[in-house]
C-alpha positions in Angstrom: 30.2 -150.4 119.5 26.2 -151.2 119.9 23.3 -149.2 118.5 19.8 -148.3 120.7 16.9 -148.6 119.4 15.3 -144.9 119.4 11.7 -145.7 118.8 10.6 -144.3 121.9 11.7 -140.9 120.8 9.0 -141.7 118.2 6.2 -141.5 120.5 6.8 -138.5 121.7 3.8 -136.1 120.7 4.0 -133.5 118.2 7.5 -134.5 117.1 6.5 -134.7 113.2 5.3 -131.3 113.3 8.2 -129.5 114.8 10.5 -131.2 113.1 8.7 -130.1 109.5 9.2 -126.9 110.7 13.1 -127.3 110.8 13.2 -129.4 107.9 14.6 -132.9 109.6 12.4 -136.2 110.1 13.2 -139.3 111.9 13.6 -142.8 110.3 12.2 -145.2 112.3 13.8 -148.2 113.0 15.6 -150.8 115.3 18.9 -150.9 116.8 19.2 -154.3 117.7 19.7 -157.5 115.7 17.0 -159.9 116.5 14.9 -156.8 116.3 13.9 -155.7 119.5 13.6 -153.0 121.6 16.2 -152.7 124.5 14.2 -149.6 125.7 10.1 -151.1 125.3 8.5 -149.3 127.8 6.4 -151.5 130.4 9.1 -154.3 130.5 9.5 -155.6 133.8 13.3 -155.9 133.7 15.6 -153.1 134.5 16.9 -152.0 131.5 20.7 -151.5 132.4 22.8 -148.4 130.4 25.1 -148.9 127.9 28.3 -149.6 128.6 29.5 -149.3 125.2 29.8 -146.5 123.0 26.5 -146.4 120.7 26.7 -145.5 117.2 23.3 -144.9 115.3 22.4 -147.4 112.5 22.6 -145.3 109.2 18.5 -146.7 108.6 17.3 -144.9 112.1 19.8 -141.6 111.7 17.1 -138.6 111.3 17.1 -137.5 107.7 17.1 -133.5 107.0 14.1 -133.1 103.8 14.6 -129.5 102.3 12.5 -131.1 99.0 12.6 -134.6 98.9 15.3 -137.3 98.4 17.7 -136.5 95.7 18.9 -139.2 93.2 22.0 -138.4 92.2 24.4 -139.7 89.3 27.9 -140.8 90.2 29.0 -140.4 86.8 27.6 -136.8 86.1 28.2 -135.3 90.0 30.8 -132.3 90.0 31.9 -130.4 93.2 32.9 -126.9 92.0 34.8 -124.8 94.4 34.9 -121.0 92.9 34.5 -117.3 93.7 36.9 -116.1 95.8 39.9 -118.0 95.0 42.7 -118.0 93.4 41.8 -120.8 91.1 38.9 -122.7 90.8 37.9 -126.3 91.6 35.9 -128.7 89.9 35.7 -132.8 90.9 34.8 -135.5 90.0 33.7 -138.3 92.3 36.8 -139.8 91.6 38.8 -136.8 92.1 37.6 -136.5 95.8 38.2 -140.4 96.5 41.9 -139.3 96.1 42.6 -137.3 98.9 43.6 -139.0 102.2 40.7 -140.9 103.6 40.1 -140.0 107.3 37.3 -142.0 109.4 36.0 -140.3 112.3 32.7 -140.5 114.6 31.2 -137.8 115.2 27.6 -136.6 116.6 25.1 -134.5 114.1 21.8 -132.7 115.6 18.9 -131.2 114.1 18.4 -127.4 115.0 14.9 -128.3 115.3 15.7 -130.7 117.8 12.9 -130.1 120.2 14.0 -130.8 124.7 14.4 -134.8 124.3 14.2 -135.1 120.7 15.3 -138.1 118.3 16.6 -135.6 115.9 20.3 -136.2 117.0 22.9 -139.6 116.0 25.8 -140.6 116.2 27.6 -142.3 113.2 31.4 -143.1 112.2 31.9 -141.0 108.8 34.1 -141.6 106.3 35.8 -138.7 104.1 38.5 -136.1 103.7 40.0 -133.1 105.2 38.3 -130.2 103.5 41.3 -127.9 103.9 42.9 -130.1 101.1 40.7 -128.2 99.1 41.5 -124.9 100.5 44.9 -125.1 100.0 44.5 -126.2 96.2 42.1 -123.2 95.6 43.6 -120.8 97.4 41.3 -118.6 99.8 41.5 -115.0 99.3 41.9 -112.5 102.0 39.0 -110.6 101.0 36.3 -113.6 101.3 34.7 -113.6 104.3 32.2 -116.8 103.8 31.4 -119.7 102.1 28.3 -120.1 100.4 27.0 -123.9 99.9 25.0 -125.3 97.2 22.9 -128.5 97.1 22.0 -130.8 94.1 17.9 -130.4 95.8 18.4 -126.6 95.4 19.3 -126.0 99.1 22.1 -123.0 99.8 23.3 -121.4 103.2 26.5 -120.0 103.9 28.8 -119.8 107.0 31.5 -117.6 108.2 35.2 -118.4 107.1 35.8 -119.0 110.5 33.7 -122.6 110.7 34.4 -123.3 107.1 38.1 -123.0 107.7 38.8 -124.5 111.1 40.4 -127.5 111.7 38.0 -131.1 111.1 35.7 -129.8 108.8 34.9 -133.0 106.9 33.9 -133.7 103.0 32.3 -137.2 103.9 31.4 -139.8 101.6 31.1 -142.6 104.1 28.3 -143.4 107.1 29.6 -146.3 109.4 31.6 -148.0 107.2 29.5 -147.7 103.7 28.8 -145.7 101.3 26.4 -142.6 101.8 22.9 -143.9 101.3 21.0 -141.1 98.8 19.4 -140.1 102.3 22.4 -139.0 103.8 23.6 -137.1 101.0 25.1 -139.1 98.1 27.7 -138.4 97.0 29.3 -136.1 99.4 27.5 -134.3 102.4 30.0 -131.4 104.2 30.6 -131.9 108.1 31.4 -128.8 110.4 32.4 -128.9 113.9 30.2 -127.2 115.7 27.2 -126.4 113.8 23.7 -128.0 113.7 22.8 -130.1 110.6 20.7 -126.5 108.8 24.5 -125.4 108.1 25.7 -128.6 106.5 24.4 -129.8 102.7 23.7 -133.2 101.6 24.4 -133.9 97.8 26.8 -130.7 98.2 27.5 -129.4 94.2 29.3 -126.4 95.0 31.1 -124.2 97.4 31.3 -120.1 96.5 33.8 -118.0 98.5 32.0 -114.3 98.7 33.0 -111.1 100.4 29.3 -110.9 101.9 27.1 -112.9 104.4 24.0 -114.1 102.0 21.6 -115.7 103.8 20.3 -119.7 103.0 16.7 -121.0 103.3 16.5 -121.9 106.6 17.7 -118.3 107.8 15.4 -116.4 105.4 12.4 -118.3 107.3 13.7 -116.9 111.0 16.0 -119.8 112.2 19.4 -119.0 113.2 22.6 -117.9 110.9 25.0 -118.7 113.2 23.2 -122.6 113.9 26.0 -123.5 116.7 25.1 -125.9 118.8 24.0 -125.6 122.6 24.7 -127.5 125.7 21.5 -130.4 126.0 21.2 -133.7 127.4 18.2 -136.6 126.7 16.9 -139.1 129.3 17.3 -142.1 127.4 15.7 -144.7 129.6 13.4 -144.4 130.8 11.0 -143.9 128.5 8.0 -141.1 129.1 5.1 -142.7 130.6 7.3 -146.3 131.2 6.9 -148.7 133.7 9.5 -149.9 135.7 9.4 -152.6 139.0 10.4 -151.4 141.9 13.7 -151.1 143.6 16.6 -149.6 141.8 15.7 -148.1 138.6 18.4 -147.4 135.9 18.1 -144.1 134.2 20.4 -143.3 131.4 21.1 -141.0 127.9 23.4 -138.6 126.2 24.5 -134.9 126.2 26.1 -132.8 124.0 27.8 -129.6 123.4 28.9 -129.3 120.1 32.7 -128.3 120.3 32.4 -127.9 124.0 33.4 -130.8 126.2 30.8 -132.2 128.6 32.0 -132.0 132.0 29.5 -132.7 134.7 25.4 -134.9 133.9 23.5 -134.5 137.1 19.6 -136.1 137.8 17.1 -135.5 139.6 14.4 -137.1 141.2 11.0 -135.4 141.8 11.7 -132.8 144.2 15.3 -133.9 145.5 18.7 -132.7 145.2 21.1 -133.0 141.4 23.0 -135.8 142.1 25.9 -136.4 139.8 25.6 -138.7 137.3 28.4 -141.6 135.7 30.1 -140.0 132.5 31.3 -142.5 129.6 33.4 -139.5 127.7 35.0 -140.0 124.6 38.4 -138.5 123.7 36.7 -136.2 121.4 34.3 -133.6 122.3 32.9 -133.9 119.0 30.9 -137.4 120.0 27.6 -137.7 122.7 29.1 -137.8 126.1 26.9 -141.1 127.3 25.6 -141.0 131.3 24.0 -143.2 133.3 22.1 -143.3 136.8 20.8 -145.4 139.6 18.2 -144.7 142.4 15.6 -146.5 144.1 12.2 -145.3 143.8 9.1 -146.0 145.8 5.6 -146.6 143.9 4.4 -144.3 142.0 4.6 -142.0 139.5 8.1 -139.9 139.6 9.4 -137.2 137.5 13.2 -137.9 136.4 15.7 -134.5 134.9 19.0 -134.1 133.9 20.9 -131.3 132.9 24.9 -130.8 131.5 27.4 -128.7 132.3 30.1 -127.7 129.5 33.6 -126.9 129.8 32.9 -123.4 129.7 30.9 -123.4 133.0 27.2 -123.4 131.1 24.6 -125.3 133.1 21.4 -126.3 131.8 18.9 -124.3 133.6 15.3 -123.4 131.2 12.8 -125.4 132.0 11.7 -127.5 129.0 8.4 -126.4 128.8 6.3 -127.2 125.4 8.4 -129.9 123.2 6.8 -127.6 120.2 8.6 -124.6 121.6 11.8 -123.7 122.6 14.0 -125.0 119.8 12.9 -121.8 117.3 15.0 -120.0 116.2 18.5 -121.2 117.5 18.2 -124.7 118.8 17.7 -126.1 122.7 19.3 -126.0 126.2 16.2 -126.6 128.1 16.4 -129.3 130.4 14.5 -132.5 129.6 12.3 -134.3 132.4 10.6 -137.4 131.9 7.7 -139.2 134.0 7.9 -142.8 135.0 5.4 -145.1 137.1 7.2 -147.2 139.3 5.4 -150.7 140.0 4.3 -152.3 143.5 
């Protein structure tokens, strides 16, 4: 498994103030280990696509700020599980370290993810089953969501139906180490599904209810549902890049939440969707990586791609403004992205 560097996300204008709105930030960084950039733009080599599954370094994985970074104590943490239950829960650090430990990747976006956006990664999390703790609590038949608070004060609350499902994940772990403060130390909750607004960092407490209260995010107009829609990135190249002439790679990711891409097609300028390679993963849960080929002539060129899902959704909005569109339920616009091919 490799990482990219993502810094050309970075450049993108008026990313920092979108993504205040939404309450996520990127961490700049590099993916590589000398320290370069696989993606500069203006290098005069074709940049081939990945041909390996890339996993996000934990440093340049967006980080969600509701108030600022919380510190928290190992020693005095507590995870209470209550309300709605038949008896309640509360653990210790310890305590959660002894259920069976599951490692799985998995890809987390930002709501607020604006049409080509860095706010999305993909890291290997390490954790447990949270329906261990449902079946030691014992859900009642009258609760009909779980409300989730946050050692920085953050709260929202999901339908049973997310909460309870199969995968959802009390992680403790971000590829292969524990969570940095972040990413949520101690313990962040992981939903299949759902966009990062709908799952806490430096989670203290879980409250079953027989009522839909809404969480911050919601009470300032974003969405309460927060599942995830069908969008795909142009990775390479870059906006604005140069590239030499001849056959110029173009590659990136898509995603669908718990839908499975099925079908990446780009196009050139004004031409026809041609389909695109797909390196799919067995789980629909992880970035569905594509890549591209076509010769160019000089000039500048305009470069799309849009996804199809399992379900027979095609991306088909244009992308307009990057500081529109992802308000108040996320993007499926279709991202474009203008290269200059040289003589």
């Amino acid at each position: 498994m490799r990482s990219l560097s993502r810094r050309s996300f970075i450049k993108v204008m008026g990313i920092a103030g979108l993504a205040m709105l939404s309450g996520c930030q990127e961490i700049p960084g590099n993916g590589t280990a000398d320290g370069s950039d696989p993606t500069a733009a203006g290098s005069d080599t074709p940049q081939p696509a990945p041909m390996e599954l890339i996993i996000t370094p934990t440093g340049e994985f967006y980080v969600q700020s509701f108030s600022g970074v919380v510190q928290v104590s190992e020693a005095d943490w507590r995870l209470r599980v209550f309300g709605l239950v038949d008896r309640t829960l509360e653990l210790t650090y310890e305590d959660v370290l002894q259920y069976p430990k599951v490692e799985e990747i998995r890809t987390l976006e930002c709501i607020g993810n604006p049409v080509g956006g860095p706010l999305v990664g993909n890291a290997v999390w390490g954790g447990f089953e949270a329906e261990h703790m449902w079946e030691q609590a014992g859900i009642s038949s009258d609760a009909v969501r779980g409300r989730f608070g946050a050692a920085d004060g953050f709260f929202t609350s999901v339908d049973l139906e997310w909460l309870t499902q199969p995968g959802v994940l009390m992680a403790y772990e971000m590829n292969g180490a524990p969570l940095t403060a972040e990413h949520g130390y101690p313990l962040r909750i992981l939903m299949t599904g759902l966009y990062g607004q709908k799952m806490p960092k430096w989670i203290t407490e879980i409250e079953f209810v027989d009522n839909k209260p809404q969480g911050y995010w919601e009470r300032q107009g974003w969405s309460d549902v927060a599942s995830v829609k069908t969008n795909s990135i142009i990775w390479h190249p870059e906006s604005l890049a140069a590239v030499p002439s001849g056959s110029v790679p173009i590659y990136g990711m898509a995603f669908a939440g718990l839908r499975r891409i099925v079908d990446v097609e780009v196009r050139i300028d004004e031409g026809p969707w041609l389909p695109a390679e797909l390196m799919q993963q067995e789980s629909s849960l992880v970035w569905t990586q594509w890549s591209f080929s076509a010769p160019a002539e000089p000039g500048n060129h305009t470069v799309y791609v849009r996804a199809t899902d399992e379900e027979g959704f095609v991306q088909s909005a244009a992308s307009g403004s990057l500081l529109s569109g992802a308000f108040p339920d996320g993007t499926d616009a279709i991202h474009k992205v203008v290269f200059v091919v040289n003589d």
